[in-house]
PQR file of N, CA, C, O and H, with PARSE charges and radii, in Angstrom:
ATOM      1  N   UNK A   1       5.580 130.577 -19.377 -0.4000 1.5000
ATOM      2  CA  UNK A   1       6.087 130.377 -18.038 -0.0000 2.0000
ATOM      3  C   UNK A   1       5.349 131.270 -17.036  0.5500 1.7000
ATOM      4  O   UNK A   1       5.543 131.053 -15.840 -0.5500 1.4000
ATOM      5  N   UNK A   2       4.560 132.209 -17.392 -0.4000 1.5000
ATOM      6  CA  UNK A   2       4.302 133.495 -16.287 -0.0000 2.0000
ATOM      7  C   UNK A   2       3.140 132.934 -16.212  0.5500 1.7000
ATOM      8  O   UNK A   2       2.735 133.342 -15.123 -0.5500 1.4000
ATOM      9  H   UNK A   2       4.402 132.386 -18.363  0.4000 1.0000
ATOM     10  N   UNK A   3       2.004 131.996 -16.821 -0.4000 1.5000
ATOM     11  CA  UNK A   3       0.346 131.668 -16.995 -0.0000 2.0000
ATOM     12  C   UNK A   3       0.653 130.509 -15.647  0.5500 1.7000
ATOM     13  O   UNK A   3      -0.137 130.124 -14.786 -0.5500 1.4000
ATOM     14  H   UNK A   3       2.333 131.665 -17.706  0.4000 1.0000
ATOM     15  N   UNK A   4       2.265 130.107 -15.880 -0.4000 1.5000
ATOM     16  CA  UNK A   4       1.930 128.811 -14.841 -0.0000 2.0000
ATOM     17  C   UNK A   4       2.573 129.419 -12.939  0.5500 1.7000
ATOM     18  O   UNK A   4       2.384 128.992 -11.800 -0.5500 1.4000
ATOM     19  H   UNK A   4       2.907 130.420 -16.580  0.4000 1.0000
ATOM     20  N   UNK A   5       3.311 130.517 -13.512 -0.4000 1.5000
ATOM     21  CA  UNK A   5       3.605 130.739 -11.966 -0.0000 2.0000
ATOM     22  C   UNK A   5       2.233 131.612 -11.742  0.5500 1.7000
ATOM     23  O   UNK A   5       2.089 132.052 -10.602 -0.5500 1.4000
ATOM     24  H   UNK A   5       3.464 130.864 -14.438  0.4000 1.0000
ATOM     25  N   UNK A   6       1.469 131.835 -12.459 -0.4000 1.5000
ATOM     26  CA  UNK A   6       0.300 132.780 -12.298 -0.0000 2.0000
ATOM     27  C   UNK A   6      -0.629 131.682 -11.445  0.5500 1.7000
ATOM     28  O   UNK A   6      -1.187 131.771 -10.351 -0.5500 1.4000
ATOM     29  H   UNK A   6       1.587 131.477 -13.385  0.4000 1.0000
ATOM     30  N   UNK A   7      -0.538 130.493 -12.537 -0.4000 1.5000
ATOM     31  CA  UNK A   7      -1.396 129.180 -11.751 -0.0000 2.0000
ATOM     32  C   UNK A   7      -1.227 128.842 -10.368  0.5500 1.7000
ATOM     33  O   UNK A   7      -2.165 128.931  -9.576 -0.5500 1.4000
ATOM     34  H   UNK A   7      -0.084 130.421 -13.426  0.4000 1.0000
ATOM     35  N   UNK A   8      -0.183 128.492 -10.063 -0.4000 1.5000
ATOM     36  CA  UNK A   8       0.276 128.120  -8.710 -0.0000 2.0000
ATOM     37  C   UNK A   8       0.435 129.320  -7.855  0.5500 1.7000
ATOM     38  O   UNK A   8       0.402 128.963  -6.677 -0.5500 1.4000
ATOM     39  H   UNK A   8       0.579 128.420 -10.706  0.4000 1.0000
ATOM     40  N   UNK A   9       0.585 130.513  -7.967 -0.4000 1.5000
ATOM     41  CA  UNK A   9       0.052 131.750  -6.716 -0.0000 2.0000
ATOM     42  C   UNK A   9      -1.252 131.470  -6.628  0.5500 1.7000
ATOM     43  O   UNK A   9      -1.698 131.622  -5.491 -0.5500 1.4000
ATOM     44  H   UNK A   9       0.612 130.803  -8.923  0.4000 1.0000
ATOM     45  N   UNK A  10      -2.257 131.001  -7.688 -0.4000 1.5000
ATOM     46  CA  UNK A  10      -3.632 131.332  -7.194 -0.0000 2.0000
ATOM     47  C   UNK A  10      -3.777 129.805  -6.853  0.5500 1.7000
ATOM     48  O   UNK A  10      -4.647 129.652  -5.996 -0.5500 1.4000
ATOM     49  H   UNK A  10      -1.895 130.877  -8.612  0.4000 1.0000
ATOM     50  N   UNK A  11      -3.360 128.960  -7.142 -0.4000 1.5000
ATOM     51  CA  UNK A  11      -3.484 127.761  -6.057 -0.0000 2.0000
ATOM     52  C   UNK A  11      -2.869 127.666  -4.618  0.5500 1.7000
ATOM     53  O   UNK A  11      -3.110 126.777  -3.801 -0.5500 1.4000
ATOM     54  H   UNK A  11      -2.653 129.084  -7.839  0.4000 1.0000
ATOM     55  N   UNK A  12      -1.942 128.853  -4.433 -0.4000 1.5000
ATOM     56  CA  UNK A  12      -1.660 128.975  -3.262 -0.0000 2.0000
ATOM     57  C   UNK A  12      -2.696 129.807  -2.559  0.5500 1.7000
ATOM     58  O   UNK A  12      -3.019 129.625  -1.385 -0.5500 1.4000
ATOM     59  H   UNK A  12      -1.746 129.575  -5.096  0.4000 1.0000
ATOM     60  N   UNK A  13      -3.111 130.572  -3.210 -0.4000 1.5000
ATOM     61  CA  UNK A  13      -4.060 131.825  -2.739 -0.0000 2.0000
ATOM     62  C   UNK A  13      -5.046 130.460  -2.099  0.5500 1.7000
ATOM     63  O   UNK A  13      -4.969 130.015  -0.954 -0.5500 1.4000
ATOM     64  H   UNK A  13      -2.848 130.720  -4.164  0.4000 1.0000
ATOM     65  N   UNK A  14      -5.843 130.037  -3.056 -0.4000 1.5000
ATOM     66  CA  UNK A  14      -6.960 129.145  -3.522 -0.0000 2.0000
ATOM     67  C   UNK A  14      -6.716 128.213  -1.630  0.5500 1.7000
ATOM     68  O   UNK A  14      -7.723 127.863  -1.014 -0.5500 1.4000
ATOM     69  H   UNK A  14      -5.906 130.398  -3.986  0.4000 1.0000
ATOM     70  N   UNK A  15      -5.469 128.008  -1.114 -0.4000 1.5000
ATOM     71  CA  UNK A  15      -5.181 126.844  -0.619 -0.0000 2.0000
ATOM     72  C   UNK A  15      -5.168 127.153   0.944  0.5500 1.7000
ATOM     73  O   UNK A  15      -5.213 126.317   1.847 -0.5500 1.4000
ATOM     74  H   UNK A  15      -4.651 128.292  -1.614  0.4000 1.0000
ATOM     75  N   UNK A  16      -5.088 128.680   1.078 -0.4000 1.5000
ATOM     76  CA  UNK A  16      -4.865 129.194   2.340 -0.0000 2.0000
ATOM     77  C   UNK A  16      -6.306 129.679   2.561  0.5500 1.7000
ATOM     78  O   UNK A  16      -6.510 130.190   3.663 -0.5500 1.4000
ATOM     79  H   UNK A  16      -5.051 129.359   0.345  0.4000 1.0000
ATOM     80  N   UNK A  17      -7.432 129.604   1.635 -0.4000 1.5000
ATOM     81  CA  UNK A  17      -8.331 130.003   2.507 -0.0000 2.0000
ATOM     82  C   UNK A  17      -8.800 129.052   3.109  0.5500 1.7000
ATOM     83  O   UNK A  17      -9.494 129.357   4.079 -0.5500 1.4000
ATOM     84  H   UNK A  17      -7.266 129.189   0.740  0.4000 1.0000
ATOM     85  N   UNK A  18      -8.620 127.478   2.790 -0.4000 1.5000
ATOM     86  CA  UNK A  18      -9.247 126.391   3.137 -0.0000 2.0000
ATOM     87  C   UNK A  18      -9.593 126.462   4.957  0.5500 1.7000
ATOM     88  O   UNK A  18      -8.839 126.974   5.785 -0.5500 1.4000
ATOM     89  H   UNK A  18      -8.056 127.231   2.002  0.4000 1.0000
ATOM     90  N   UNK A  19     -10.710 125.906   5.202 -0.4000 1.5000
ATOM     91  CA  UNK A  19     -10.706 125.792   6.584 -0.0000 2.0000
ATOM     92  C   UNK A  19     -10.523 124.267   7.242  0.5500 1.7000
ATOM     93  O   UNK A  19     -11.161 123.454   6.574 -0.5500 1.4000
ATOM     94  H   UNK A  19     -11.323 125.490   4.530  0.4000 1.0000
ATOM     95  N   UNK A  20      -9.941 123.761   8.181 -0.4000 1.5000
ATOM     96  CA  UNK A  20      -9.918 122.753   8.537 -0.0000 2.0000
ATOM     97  C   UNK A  20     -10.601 122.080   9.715  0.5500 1.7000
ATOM     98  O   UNK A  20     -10.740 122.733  10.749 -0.5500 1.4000
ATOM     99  H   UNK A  20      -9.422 124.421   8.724  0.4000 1.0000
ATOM    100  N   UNK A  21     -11.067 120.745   9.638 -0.4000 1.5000
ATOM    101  CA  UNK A  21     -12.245 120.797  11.127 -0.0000 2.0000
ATOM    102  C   UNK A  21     -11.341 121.067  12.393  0.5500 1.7000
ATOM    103  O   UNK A  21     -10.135 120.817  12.389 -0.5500 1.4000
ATOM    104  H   UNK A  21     -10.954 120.215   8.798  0.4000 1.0000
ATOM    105  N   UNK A  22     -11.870 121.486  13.248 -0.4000 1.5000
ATOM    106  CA  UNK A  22     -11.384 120.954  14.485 -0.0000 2.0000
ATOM    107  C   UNK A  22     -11.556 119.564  15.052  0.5500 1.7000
ATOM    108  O   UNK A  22     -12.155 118.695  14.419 -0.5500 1.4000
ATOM    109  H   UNK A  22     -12.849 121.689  13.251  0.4000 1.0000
ATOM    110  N   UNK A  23     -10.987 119.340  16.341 -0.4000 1.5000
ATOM    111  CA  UNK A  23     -11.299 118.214  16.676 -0.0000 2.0000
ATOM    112  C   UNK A  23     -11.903 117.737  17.092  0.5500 1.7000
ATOM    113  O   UNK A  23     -11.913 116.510  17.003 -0.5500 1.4000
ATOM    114  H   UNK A  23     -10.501 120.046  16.855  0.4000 1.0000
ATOM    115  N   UNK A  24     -12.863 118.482  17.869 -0.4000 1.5000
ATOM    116  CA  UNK A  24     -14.699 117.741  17.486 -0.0000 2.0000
ATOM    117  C   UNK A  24     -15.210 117.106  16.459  0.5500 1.7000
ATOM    118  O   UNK A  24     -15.477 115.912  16.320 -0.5500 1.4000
ATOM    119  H   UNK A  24     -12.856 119.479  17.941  0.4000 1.0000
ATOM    120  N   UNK A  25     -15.376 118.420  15.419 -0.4000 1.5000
ATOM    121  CA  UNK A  25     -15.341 117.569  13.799 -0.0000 2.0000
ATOM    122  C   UNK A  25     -15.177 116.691  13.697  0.5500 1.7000
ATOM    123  O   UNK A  25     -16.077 115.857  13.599 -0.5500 1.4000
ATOM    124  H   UNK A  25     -15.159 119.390  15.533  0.4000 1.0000
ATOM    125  N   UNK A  26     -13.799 116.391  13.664 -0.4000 1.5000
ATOM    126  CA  UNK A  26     -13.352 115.822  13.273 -0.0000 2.0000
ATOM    127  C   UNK A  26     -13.318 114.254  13.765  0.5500 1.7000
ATOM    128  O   UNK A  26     -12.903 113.367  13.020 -0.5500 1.4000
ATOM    129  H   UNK A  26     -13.067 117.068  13.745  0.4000 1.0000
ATOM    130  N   UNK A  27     -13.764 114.020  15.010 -0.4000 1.5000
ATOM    131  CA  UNK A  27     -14.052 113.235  15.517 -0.0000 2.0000
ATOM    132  C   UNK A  27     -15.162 112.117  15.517  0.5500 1.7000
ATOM    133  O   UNK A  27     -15.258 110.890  15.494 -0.5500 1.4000
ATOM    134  H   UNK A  27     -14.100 114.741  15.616  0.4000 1.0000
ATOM    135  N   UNK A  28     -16.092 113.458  15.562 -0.4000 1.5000
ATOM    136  CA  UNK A  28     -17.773 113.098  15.063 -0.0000 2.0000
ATOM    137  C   UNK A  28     -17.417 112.599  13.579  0.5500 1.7000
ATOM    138  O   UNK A  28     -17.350 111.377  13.452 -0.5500 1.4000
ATOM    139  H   UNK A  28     -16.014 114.454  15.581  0.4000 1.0000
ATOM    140  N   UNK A  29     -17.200 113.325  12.527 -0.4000 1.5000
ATOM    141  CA  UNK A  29     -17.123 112.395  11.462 -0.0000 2.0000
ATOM    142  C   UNK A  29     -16.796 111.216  11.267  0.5500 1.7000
ATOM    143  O   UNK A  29     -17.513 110.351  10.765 -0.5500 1.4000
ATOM    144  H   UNK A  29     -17.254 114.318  12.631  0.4000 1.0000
ATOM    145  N   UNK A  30     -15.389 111.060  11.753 -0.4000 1.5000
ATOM    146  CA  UNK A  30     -14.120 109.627  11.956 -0.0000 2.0000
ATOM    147  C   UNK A  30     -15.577 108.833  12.437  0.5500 1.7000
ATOM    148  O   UNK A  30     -15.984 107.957  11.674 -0.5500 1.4000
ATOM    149  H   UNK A  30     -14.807 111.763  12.161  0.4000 1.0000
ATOM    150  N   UNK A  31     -16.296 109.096  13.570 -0.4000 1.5000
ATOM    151  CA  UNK A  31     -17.440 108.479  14.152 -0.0000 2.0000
ATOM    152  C   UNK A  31     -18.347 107.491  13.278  0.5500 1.7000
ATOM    153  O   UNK A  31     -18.564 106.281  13.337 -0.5500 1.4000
ATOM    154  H   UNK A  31     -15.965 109.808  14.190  0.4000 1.0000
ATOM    155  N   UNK A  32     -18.838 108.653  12.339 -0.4000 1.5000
ATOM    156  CA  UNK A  32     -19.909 108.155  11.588 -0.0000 2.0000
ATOM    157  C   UNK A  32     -19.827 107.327  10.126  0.5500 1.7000
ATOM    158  O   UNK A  32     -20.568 106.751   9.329 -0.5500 1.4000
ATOM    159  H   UNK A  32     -18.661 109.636  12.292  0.4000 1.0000
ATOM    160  N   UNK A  33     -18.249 107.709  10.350 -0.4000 1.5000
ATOM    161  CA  UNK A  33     -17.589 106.739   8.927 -0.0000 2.0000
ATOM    162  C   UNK A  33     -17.523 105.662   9.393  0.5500 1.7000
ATOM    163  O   UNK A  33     -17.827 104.765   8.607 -0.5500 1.4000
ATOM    164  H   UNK A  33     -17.648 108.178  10.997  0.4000 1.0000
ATOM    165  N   UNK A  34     -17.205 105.323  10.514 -0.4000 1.5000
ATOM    166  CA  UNK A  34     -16.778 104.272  10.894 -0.0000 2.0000
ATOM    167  C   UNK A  34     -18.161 103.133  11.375  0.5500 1.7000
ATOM    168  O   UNK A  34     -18.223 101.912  11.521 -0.5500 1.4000
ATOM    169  H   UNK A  34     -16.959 106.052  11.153  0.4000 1.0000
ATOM    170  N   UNK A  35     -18.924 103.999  11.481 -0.4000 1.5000
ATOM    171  CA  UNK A  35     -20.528 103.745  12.004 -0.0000 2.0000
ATOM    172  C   UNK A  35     -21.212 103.211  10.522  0.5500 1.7000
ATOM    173  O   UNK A  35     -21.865 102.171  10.435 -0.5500 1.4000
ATOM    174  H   UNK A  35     -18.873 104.990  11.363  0.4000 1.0000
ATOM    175  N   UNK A  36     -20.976 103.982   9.567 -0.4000 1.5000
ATOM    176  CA  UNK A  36     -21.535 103.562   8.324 -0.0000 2.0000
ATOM    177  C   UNK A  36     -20.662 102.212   7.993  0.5500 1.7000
ATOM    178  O   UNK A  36     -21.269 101.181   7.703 -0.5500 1.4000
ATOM    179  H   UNK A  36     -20.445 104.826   9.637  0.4000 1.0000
ATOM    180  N   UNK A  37     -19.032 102.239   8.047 -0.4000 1.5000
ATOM    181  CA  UNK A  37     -18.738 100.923   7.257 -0.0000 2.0000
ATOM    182  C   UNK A  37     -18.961  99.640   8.032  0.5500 1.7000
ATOM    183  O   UNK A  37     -18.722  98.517   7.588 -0.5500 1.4000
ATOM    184  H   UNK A  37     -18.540 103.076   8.282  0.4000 1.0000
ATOM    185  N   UNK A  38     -19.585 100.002   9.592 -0.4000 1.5000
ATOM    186  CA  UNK A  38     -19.522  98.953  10.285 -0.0000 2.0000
ATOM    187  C   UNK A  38     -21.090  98.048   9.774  0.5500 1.7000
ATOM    188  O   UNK A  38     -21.171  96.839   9.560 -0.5500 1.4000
ATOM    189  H   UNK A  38     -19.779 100.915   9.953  0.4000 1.0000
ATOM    190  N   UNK A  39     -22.238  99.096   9.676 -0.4000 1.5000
ATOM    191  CA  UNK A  39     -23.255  98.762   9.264 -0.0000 2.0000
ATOM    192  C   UNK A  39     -23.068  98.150   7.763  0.5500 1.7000
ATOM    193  O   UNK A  39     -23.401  96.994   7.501 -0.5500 1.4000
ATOM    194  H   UNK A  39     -22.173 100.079   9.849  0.4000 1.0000
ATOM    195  N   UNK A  40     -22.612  98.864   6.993 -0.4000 1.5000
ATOM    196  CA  UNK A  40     -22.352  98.409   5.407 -0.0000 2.0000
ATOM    197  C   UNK A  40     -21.506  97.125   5.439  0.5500 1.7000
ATOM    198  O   UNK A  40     -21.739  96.411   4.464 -0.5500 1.4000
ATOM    199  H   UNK A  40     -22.341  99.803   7.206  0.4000 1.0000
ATOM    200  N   UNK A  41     -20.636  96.660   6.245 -0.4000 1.5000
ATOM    201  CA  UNK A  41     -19.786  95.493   6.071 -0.0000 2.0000
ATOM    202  C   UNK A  41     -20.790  94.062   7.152  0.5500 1.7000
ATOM    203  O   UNK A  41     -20.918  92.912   6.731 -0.5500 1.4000
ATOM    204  H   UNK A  41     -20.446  97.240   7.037  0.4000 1.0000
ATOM    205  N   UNK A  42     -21.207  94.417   8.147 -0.4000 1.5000
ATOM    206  CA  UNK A  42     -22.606  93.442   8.025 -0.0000 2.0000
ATOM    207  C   UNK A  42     -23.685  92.989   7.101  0.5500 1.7000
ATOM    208  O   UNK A  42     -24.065  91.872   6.752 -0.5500 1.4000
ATOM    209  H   UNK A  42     -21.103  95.351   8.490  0.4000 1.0000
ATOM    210  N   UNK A  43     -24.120  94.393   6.768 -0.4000 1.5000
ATOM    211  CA  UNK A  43     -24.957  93.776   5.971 -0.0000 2.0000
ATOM    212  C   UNK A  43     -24.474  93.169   4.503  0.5500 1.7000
ATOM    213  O   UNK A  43     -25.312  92.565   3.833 -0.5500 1.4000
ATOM    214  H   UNK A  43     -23.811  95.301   7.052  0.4000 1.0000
ATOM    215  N   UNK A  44     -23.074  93.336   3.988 -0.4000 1.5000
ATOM    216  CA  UNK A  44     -22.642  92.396   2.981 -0.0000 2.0000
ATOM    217  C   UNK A  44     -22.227  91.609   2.898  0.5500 1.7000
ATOM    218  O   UNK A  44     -21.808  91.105   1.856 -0.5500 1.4000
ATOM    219  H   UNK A  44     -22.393  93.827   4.532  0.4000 1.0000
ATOM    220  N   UNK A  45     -22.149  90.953   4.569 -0.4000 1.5000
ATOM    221  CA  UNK A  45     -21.759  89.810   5.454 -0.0000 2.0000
ATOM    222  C   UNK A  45     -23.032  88.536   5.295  0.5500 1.7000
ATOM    223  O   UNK A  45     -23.119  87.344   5.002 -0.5500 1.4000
ATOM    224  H   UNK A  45     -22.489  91.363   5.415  0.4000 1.0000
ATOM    225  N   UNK A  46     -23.957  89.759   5.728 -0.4000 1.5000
ATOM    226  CA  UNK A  46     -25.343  88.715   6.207 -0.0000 2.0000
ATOM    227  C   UNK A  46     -25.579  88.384   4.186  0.5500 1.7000
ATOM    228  O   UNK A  46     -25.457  87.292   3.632 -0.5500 1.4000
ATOM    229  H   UNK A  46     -23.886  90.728   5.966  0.4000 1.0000
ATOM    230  N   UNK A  47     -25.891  89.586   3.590 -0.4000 1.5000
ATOM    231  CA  UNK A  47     -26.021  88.955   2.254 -0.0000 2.0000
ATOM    232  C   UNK A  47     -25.437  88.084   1.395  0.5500 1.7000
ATOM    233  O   UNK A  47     -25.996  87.380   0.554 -0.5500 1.4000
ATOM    234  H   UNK A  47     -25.990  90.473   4.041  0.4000 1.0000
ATOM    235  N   UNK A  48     -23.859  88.198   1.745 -0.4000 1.5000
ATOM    236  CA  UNK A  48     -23.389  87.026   0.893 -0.0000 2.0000
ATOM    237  C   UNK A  48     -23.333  85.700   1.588  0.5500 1.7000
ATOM    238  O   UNK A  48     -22.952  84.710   0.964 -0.5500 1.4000
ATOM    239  H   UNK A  48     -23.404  88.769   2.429  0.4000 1.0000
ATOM    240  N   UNK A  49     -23.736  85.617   3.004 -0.4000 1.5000
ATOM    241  CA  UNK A  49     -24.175  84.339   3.863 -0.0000 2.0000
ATOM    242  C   UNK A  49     -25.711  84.035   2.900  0.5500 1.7000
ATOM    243  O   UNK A  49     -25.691  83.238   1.962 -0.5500 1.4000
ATOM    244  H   UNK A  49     -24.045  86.421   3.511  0.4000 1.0000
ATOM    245  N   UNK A  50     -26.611  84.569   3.180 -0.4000 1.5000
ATOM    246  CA  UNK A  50     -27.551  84.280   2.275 -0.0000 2.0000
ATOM    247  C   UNK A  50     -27.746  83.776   0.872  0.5500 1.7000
ATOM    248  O   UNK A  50     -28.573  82.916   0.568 -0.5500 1.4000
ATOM    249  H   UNK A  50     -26.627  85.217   3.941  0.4000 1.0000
ATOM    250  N   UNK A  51     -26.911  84.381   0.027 -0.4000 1.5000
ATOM    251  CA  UNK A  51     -26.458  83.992  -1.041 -0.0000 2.0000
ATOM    252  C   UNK A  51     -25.859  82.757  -1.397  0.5500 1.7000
ATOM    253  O   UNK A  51     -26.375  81.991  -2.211 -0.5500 1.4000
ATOM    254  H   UNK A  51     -26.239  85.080   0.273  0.4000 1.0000
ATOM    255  N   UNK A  52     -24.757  82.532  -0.797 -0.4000 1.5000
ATOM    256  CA  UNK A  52     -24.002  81.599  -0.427 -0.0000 2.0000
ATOM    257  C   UNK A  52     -24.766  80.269  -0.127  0.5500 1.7000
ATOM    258  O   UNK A  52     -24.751  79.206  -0.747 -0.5500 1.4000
ATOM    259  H   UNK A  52     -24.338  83.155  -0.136  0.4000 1.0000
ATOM    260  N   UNK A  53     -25.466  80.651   1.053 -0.4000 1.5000
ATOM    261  CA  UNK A  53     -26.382  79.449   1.476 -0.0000 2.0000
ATOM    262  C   UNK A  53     -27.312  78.506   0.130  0.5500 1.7000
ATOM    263  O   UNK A  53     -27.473  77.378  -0.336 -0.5500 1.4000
ATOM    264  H   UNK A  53     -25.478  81.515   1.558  0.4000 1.0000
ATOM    265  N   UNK A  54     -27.759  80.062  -0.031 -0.4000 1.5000
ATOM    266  CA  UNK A  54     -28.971  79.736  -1.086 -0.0000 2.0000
ATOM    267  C   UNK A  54     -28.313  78.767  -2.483  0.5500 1.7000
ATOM    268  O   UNK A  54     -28.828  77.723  -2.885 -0.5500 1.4000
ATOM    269  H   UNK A  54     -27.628  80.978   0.347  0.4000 1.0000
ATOM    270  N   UNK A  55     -27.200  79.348  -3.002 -0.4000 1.5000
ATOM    271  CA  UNK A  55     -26.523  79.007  -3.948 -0.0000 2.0000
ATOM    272  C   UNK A  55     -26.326  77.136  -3.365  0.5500 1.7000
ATOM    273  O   UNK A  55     -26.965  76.161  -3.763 -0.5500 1.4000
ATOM    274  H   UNK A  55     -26.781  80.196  -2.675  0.4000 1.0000
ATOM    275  N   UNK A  56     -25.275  77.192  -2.383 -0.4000 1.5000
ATOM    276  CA  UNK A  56     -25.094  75.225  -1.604 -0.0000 2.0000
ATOM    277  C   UNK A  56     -26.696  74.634  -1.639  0.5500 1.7000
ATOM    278  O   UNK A  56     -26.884  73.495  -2.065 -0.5500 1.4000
ATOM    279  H   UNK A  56     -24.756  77.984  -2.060  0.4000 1.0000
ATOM    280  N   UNK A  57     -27.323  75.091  -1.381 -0.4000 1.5000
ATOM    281  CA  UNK A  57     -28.262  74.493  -1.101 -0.0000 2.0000
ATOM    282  C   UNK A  57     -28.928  73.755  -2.470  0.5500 1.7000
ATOM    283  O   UNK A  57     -29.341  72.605  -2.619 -0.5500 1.4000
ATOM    284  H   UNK A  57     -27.170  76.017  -1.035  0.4000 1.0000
ATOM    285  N   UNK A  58     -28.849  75.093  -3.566 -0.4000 1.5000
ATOM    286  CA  UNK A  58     -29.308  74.603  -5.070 -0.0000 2.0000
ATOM    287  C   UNK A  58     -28.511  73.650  -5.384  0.5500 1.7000
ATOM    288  O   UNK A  58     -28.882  72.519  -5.696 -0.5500 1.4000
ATOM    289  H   UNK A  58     -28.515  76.027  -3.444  0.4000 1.0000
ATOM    290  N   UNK A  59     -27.291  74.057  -5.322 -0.4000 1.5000
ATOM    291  CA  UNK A  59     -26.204  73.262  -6.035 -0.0000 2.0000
ATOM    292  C   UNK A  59     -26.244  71.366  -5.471  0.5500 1.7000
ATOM    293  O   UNK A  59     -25.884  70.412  -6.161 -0.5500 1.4000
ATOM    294  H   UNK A  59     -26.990  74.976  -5.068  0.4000 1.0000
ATOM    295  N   UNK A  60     -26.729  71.328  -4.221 -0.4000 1.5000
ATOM    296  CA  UNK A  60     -26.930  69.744  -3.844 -0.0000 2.0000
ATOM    297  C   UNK A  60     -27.837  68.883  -4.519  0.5500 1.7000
ATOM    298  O   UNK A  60     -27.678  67.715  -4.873 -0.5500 1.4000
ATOM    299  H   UNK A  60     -27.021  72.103  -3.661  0.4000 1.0000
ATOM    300  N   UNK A  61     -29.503  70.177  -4.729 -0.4000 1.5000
ATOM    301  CA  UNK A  61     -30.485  69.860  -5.574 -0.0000 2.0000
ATOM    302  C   UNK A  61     -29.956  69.056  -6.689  0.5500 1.7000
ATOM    303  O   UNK A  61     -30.118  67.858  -6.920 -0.5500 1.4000
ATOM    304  H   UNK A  61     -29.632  71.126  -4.441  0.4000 1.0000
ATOM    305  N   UNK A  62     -29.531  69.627  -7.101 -0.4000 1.5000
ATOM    306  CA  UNK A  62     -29.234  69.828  -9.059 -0.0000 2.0000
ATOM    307  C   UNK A  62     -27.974  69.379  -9.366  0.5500 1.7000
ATOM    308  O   UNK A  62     -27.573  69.409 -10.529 -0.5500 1.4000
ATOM    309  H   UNK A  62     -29.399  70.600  -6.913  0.4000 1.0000
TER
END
């Protein structure tokens, strides 16, 4: 019992040094996440249009 209240003081210790962004930071990040999934969800837009296409197109062939 004493190894685990030993655990959790030093996860408390462990928890208060953390620093947190401000709101600049925090902002700019929110920013660039949102910047990346906007780019990443086009381009798996435009690719599975491509795909897609390519695939109808065989499939009429054949």
């Amino acid at each position: 019992m004493e190894k685990l209240k030993k655990f959790f003081r030093e996860v408390i210790a462990e928890a208060k040094k953390t620093t947190w962004p401000n709101r600049e930071e925090l902002l700019v990040s929110t920013g660039v996440v949102l910047f990346i999934l906007a780019v990443s969800s086009i381009y798996l837009f435009l690719v599975d249009l491509f795909f897609s296409g390519t695939l109808g197109v065989l499939l009429k062939k054949f």
